[in-house]
Chimera marker file (.cmm) of the C-alpha trace (Angstrom):
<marker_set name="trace">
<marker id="1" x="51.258" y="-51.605" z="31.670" r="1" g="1" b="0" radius="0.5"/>
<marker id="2" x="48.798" y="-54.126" z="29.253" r="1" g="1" b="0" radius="0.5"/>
<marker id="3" x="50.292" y="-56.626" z="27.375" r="1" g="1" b="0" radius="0.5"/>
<marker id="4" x="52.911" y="-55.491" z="25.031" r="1" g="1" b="0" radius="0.5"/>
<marker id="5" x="54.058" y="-57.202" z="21.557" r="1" g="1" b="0" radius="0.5"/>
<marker id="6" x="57.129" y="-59.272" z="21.952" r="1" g="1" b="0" radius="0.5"/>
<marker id="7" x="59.968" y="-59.030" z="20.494" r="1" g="1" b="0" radius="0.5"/>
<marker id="8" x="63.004" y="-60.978" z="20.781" r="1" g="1" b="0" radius="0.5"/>
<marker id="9" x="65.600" y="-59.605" z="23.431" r="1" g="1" b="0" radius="0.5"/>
<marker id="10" x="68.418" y="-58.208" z="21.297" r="1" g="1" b="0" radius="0.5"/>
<marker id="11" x="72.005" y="-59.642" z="21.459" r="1" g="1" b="0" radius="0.5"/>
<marker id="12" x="75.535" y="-58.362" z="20.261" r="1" g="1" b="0" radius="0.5"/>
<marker id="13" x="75.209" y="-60.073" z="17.773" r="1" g="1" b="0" radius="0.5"/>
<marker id="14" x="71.412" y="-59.239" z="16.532" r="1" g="1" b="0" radius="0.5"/>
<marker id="15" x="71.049" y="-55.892" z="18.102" r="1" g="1" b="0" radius="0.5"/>
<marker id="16" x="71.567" y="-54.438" z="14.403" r="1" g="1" b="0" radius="0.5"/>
<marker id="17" x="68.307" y="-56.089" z="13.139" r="1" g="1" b="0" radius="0.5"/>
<marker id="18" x="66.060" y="-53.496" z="14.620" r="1" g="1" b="0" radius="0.5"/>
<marker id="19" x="62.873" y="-52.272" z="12.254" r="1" g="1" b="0" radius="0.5"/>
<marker id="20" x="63.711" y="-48.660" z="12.480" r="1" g="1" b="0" radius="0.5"/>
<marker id="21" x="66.529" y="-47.001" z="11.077" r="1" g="1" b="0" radius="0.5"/>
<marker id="22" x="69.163" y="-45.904" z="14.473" r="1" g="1" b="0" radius="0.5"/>
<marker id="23" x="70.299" y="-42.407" z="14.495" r="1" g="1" b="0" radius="0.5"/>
<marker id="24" x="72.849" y="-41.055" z="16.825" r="1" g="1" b="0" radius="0.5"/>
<marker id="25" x="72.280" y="-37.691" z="18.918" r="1" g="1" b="0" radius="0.5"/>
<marker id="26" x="74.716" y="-35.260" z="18.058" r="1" g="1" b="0" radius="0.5"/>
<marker id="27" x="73.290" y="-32.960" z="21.124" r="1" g="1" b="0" radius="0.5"/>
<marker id="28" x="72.267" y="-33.774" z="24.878" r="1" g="1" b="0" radius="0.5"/>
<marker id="29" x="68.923" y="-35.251" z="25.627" r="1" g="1" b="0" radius="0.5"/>
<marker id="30" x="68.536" y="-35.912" z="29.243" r="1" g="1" b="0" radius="0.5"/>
<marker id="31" x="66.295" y="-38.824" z="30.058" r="1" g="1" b="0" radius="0.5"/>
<marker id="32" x="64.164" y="-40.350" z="32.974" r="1" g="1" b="0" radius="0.5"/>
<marker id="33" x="63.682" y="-43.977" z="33.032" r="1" g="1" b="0" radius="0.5"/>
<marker id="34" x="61.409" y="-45.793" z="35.540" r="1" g="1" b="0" radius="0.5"/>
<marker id="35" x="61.154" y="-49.368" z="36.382" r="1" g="1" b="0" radius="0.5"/>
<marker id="36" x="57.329" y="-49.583" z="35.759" r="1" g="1" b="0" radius="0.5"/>
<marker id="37" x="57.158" y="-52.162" z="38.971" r="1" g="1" b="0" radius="0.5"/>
<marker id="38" x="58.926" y="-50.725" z="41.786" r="1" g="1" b="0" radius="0.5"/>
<marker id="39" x="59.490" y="-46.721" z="40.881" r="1" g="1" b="0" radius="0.5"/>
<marker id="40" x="62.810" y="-46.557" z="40.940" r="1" g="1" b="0" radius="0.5"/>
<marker id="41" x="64.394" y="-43.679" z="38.221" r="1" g="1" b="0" radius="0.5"/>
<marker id="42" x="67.099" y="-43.837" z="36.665" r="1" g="1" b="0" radius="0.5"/>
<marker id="43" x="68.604" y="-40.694" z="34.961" r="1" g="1" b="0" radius="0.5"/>
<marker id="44" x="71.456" y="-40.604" z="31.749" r="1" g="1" b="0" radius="0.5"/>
<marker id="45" x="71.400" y="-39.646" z="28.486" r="1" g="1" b="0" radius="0.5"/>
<marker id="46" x="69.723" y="-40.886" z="24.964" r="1" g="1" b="0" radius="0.5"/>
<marker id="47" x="73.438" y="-42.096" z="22.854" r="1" g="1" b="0" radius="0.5"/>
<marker id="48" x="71.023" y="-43.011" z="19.527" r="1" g="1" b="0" radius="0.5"/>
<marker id="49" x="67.356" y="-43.368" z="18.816" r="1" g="1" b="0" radius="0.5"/>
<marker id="50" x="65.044" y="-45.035" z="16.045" r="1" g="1" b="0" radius="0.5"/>
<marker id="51" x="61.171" y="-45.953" z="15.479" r="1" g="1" b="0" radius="0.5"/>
<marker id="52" x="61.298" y="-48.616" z="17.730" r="1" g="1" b="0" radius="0.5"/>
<marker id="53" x="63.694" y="-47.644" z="20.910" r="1" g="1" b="0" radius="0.5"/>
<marker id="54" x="66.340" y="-45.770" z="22.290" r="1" g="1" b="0" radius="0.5"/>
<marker id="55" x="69.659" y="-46.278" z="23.514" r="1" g="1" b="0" radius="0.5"/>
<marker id="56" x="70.436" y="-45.061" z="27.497" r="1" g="1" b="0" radius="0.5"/>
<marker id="57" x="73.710" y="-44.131" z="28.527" r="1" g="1" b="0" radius="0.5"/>
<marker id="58" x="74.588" y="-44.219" z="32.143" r="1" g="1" b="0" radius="0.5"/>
<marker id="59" x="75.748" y="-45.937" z="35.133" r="1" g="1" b="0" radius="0.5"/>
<marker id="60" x="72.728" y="-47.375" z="36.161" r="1" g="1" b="0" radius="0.5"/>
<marker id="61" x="70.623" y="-49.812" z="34.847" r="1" g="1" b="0" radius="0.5"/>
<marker id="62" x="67.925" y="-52.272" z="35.140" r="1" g="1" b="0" radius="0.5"/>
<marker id="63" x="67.219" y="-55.968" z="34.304" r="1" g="1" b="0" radius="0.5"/>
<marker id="64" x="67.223" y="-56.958" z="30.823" r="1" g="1" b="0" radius="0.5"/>
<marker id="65" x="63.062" y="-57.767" z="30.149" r="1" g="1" b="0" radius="0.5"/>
<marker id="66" x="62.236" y="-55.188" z="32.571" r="1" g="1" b="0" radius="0.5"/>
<marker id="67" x="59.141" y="-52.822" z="31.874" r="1" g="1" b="0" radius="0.5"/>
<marker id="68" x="60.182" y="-49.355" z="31.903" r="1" g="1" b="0" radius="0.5"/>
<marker id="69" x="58.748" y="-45.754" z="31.242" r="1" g="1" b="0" radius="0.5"/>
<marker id="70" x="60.831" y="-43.496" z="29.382" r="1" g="1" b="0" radius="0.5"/>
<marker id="71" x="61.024" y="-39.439" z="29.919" r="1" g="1" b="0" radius="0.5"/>
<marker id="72" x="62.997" y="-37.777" z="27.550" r="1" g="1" b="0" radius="0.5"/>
<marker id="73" x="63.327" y="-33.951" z="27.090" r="1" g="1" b="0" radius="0.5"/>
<marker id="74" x="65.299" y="-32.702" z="23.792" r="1" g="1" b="0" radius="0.5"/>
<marker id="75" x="66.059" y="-29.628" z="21.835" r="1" g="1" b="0" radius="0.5"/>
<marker id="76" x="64.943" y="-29.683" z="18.555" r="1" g="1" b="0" radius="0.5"/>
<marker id="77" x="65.633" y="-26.425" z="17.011" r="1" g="1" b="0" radius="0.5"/>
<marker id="78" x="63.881" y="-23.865" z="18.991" r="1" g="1" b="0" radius="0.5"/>
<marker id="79" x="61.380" y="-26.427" z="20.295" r="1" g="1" b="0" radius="0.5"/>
<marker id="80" x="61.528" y="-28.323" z="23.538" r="1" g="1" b="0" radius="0.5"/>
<marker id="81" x="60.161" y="-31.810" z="22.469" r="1" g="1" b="0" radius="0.5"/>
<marker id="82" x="59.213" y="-34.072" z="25.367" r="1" g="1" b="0" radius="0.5"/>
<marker id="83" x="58.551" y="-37.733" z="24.972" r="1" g="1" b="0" radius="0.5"/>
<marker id="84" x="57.169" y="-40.197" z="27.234" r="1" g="1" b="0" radius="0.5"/>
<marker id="85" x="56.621" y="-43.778" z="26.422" r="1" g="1" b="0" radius="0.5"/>
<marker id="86" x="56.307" y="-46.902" z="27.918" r="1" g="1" b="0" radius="0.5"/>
<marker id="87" x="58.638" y="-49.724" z="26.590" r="1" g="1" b="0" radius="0.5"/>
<marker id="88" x="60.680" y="-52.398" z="28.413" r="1" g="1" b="0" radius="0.5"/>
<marker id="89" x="64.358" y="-52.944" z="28.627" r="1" g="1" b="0" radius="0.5"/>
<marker id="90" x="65.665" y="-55.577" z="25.963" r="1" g="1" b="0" radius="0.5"/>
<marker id="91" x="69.687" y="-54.795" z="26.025" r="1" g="1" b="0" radius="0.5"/>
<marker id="92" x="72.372" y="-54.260" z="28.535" r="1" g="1" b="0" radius="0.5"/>
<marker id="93" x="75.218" y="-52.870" z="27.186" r="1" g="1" b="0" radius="0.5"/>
<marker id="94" x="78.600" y="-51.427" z="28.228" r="1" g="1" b="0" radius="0.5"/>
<marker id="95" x="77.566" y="-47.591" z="29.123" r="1" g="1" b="0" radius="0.5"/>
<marker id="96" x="74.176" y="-48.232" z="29.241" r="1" g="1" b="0" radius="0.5"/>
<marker id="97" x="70.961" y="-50.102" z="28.199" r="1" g="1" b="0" radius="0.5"/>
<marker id="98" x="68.393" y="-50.460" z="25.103" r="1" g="1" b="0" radius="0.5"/>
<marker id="99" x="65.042" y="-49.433" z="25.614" r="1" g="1" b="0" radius="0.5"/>
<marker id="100" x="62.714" y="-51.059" z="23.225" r="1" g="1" b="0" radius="0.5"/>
<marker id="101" x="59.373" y="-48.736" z="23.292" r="1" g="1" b="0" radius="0.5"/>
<marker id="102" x="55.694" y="-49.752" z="23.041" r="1" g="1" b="0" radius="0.5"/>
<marker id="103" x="53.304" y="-48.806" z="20.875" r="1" g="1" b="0" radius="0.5"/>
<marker id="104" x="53.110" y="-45.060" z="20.802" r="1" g="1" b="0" radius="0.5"/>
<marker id="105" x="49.987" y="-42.759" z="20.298" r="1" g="1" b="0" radius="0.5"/>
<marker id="106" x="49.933" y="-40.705" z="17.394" r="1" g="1" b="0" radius="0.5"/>
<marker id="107" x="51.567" y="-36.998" z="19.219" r="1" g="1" b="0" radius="0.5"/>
<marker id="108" x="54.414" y="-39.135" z="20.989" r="1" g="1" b="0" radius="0.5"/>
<marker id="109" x="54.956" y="-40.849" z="17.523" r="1" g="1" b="0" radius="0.5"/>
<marker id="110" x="54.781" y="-37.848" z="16.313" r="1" g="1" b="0" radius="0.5"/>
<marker id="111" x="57.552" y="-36.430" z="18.613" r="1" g="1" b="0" radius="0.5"/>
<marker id="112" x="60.141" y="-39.076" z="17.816" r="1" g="1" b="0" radius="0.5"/>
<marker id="113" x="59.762" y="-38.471" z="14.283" r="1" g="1" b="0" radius="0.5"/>
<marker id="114" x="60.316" y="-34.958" z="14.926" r="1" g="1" b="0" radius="0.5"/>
<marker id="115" x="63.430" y="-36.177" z="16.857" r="1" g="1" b="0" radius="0.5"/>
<marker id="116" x="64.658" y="-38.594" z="14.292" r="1" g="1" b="0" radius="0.5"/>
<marker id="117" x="64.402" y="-35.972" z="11.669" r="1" g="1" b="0" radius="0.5"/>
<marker id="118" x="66.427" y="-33.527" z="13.602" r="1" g="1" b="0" radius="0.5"/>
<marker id="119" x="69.537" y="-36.029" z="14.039" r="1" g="1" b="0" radius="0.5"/>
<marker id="120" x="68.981" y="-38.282" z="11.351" r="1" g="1" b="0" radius="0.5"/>
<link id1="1" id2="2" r="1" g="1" b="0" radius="0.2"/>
<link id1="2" id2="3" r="1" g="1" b="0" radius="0.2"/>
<link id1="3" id2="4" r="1" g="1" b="0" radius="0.2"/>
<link id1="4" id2="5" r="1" g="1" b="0" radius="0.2"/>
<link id1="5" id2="6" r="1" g="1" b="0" radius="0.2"/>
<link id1="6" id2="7" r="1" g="1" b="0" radius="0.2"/>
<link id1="7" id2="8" r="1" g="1" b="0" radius="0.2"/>
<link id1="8" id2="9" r="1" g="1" b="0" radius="0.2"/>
<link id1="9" id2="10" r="1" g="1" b="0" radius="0.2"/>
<link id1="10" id2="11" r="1" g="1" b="0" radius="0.2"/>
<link id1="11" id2="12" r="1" g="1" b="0" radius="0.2"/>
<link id1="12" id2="13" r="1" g="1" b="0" radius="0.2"/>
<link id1="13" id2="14" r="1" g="1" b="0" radius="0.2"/>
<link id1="14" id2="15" r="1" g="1" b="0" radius="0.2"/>
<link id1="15" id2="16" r="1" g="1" b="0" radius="0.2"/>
<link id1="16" id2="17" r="1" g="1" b="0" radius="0.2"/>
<link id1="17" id2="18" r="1" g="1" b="0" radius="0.2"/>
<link id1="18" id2="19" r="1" g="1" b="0" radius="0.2"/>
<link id1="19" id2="20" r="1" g="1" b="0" radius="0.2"/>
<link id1="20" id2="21" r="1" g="1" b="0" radius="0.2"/>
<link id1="21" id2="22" r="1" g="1" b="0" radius="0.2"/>
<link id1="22" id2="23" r="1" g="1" b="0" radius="0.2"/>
<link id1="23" id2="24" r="1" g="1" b="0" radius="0.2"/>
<link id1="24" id2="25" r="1" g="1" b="0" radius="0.2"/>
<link id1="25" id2="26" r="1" g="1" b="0" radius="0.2"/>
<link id1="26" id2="27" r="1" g="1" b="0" radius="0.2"/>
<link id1="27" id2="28" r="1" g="1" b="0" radius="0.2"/>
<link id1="28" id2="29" r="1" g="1" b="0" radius="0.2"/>
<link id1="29" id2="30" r="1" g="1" b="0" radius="0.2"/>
<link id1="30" id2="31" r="1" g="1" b="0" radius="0.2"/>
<link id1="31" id2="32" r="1" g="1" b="0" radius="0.2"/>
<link id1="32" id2="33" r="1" g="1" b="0" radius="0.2"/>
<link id1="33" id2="34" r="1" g="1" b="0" radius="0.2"/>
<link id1="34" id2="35" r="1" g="1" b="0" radius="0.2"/>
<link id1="35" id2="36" r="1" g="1" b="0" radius="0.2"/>
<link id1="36" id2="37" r="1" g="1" b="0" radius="0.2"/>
<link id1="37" id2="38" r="1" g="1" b="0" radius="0.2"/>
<link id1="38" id2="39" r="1" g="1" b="0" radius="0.2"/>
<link id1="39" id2="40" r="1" g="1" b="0" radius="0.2"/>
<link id1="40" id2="41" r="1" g="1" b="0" radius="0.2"/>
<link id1="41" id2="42" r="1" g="1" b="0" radius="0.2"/>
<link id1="42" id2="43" r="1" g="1" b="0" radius="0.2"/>
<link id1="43" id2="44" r="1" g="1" b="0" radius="0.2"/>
<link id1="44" id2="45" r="1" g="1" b="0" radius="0.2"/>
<link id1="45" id2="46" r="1" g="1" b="0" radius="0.2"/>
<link id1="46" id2="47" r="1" g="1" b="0" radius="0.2"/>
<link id1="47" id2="48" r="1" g="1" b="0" radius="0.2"/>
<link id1="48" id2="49" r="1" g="1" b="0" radius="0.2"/>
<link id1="49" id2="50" r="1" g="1" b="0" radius="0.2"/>
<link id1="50" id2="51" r="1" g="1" b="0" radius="0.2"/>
<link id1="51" id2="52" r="1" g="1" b="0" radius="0.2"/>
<link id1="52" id2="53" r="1" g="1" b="0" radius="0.2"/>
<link id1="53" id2="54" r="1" g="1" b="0" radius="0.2"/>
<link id1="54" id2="55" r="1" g="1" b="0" radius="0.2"/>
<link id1="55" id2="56" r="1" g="1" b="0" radius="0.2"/>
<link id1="56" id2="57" r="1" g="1" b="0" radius="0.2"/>
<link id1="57" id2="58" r="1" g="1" b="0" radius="0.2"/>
<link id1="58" id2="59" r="1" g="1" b="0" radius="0.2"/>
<link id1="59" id2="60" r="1" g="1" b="0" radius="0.2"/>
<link id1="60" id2="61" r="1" g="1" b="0" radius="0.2"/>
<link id1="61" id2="62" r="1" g="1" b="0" radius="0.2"/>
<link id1="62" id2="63" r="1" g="1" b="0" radius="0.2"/>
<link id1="63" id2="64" r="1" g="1" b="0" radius="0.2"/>
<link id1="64" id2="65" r="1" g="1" b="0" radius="0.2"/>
<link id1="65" id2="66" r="1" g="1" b="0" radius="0.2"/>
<link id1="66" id2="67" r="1" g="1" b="0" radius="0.2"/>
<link id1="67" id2="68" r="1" g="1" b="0" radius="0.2"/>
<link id1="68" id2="69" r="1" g="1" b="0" radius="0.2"/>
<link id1="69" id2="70" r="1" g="1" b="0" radius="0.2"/>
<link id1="70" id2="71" r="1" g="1" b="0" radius="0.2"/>
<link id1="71" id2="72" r="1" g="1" b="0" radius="0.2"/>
<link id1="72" id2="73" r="1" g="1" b="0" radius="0.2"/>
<link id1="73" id2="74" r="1" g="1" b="0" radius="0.2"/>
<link id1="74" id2="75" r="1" g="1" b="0" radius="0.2"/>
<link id1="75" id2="76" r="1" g="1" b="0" radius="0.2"/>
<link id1="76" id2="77" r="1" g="1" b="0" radius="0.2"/>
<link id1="77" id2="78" r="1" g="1" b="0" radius="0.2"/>
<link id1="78" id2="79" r="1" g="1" b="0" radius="0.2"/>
<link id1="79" id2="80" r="1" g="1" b="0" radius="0.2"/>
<link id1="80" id2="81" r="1" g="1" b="0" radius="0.2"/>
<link id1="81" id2="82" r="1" g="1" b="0" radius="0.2"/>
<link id1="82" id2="83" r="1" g="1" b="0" radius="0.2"/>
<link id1="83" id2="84" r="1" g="1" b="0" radius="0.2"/>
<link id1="84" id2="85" r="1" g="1" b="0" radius="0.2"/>
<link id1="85" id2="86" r="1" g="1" b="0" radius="0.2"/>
<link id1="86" id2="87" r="1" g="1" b="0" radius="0.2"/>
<link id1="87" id2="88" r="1" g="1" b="0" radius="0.2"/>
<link id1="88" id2="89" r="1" g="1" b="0" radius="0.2"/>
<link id1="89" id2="90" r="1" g="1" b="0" radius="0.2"/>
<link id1="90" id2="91" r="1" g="1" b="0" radius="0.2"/>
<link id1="91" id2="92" r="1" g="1" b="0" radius="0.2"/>
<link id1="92" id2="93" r="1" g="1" b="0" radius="0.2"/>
<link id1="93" id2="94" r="1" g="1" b="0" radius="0.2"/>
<link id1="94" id2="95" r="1" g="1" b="0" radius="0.2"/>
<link id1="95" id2="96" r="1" g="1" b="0" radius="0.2"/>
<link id1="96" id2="97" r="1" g="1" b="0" radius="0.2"/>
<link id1="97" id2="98" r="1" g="1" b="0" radius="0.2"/>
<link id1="98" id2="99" r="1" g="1" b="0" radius="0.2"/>
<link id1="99" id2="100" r="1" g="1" b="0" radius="0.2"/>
<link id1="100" id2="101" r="1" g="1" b="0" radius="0.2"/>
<link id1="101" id2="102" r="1" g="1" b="0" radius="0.2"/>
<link id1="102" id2="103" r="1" g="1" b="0" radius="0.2"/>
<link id1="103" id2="104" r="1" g="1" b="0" radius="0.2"/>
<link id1="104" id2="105" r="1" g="1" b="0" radius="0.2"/>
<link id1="105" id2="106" r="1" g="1" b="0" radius="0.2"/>
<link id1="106" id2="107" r="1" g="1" b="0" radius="0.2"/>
<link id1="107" id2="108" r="1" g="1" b="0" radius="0.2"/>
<link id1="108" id2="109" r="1" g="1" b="0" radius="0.2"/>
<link id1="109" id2="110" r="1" g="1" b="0" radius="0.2"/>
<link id1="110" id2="111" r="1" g="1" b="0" radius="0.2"/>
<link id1="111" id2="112" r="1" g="1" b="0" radius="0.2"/>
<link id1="112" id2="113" r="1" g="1" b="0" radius="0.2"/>
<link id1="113" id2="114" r="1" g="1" b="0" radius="0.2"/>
<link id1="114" id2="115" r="1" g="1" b="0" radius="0.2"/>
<link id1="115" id2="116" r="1" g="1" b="0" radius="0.2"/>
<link id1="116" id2="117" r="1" g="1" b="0" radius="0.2"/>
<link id1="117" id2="118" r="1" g="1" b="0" radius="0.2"/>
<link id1="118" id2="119" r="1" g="1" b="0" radius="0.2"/>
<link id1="119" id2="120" r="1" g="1" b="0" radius="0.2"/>
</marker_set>
């Protein structure tokens, strides 16, 4: 992974300042995530998404600051969307951990549009 824009590592207390607007999943999206650096996946499932990152719910979890690619595989109607990105791991939470995603190229940006719209 290049260099990727930086952000400041969300908090508690300023997790609710993302850009995009968050919208929860009503339905299951199972997801993939793997620590860019060593390989190791981690599966769970996507609890909200927006523009700019996702929320992971599950047991396990890596570092906060950690680079990370994301798999994702949703319904969205009839469709089977899949989105992979690369992003990096800016909030530990109870239940799971905040994925804040890189820049995307146009078809995966166009993908979690597609997804937003479907739950938003």
């Amino acid at each position: 992974m290049g260099a990727r824009p930086r952000k400041p590592v969300t908090t508690p207390e300023t997790r609710e300042r993302r850009v995009g607007v968050r919208v929860a999943v009503d339905t299951y999206i199972r997801v993939a995530v793997v620590h860019a650096a060593t390989g190791r996946k981690v599966h769970g499932w996507v609890r909200d998404l927006s523009q700019g990152g996702l929320f992971v719910e599950g047991p396990d979890r890596f570092e906060a600051d950690d680079a990370v690619i994301v798999d994702a595989l949703a319904r969205s109607g009839e469709n089977a969307v899949h989105l992979r990105a690369e992003g990096w791991v800016a909030y530990i939470g109870r239940g799971g951990m905040g994925i804040q995603l890189g820049p995307l190229d146009p078809e995966m940006a166009g993908r979690l549009a597609e997804l937003i719209e479907r739950f938003g």
